[in-house]
N, C-alpha and C positions, 0 to 999 in steps of 0.2 A: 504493500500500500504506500511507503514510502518514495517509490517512483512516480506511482500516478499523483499525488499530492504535489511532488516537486514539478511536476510537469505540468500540471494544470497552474502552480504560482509560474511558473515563467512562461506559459504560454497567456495567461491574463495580463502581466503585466507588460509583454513584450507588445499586446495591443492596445494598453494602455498608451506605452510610449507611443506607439504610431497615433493615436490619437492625439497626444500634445505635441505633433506635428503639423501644426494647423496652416502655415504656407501653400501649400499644395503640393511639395514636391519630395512628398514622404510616398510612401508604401498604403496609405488609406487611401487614396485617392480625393484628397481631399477634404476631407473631415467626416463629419456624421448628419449632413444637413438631411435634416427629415426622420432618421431614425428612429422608430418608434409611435410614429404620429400616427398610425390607423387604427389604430383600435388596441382592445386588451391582447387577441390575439397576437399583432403584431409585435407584441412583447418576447415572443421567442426567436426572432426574426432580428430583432436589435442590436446591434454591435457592444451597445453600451452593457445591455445586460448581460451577454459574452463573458466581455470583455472584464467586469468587475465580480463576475458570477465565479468565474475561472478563478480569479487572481483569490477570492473569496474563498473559496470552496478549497483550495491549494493551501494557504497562509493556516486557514483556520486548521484545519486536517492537518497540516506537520506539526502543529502545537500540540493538538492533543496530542498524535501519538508520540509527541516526544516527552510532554509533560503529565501524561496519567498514567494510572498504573495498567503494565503490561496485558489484563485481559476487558479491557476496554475498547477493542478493534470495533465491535458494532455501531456502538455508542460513540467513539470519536465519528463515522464511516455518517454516520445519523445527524450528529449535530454539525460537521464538514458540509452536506447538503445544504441542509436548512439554514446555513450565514452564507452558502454561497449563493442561492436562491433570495435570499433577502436583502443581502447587499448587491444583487443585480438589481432586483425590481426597484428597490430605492436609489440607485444611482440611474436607471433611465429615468424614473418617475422624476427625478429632480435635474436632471439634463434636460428632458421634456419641457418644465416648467421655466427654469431659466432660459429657453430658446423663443418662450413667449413672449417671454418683456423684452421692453424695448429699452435699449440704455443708449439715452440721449444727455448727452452733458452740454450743448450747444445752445448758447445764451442771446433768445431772438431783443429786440426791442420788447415787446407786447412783454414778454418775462420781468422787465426789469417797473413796469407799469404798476402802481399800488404798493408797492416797495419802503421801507422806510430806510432812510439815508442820513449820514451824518457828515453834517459841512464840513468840510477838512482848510480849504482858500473861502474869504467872504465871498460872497455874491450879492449882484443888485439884479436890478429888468434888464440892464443897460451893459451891465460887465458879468463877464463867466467868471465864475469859480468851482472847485471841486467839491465831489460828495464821494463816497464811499459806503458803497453798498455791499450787502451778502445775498447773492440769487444761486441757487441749486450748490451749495458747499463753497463757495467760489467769491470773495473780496474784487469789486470792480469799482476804481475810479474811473467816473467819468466827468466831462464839461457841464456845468447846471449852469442854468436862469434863474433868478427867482418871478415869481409871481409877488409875491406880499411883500415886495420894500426889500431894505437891505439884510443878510441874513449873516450873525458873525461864525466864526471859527464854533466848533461844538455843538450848533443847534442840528436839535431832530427835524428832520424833513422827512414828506414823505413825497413820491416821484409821481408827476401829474398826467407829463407826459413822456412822448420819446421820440425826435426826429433823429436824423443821423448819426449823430454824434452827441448832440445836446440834449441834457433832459431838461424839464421846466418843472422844477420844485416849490412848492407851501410849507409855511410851519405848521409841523406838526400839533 
């Protein structure tokens, strides 16, 4: 049993690797775009579950039988399955899931609208000065207007609007 255990961790993990080869000019062909997306069936068909089922199924099965006691062969053989089986379905089921969302970190105007800002240069209607905002994790000075008079160094703003480059801020 200790051959099939070592062979299934290094055949799981060797597709692992090929999987964080995600350039395209690995051995996957590519990545795993779609993998798993038809349905429950489509679960045994999945690279990912393969791929972490194996590596699973391997890792777990050399522990036990290196770490329980010697007439324990079924029992490791039983519990080797059932984490490799389960850390497949939980590693597609969560590839799946992260292939959903969409990670978008790119900061339109309309984002920075409703915003509260802190004057960092005065501003007037008449002369730009800076504010410093936080939109999606992210610290952005930009050029401000004001709308309400002149605004010093430290006042809360909040952003009104947003042409180009300029916002046009109020006190908060």
């Amino acid at each position: 049993m200790i051959w099939t255990y070592s062979f299934c961790l290094v055949a799981g993990a060797v597709l692992i690797a090929f999987s964080l080869d995600n350039d395209g000019n690995g051995l996957d062909g590519g990545g795993f775009d779609g993998d798993g997306s038809g349905g429950n069936l489509s679960l045994l068909f999945s690279t990912p579950f393969w791929s972490f089922g194996l590596c699973g199924f391997g890792l777990c099965g050399l522990l036990m039988l290196l770490l329980s006691p010697k007439d324990s062969g079924f029992l490791s053989l039983f519990v080797a399955c059932a984490m490799g089986l389960g850390m497949g379905w939980a590693a597609s089921h969560v590839l799946r899931l992260m292939s959903r969302r969409e990670a978008d970190t790119l900061i339109r105007n309309d984002d920075l609208i409703g915003q509260q800002a802190l004057v960092t240069l005065p501003i007037t209607q008449a002369e730009r000065g800076f504010v410093e905002l936080r939109v999606r994790g992210s610290l952005i000075r930009r050029p401000a207007l004001s709308n309400a008079g002149r605004l010093e160094e430290g006042t809360a703003v909040v952003v009104l609007a947003s042409d180009e480059y300029t916002l046009r801020v109020d006190r908060l």
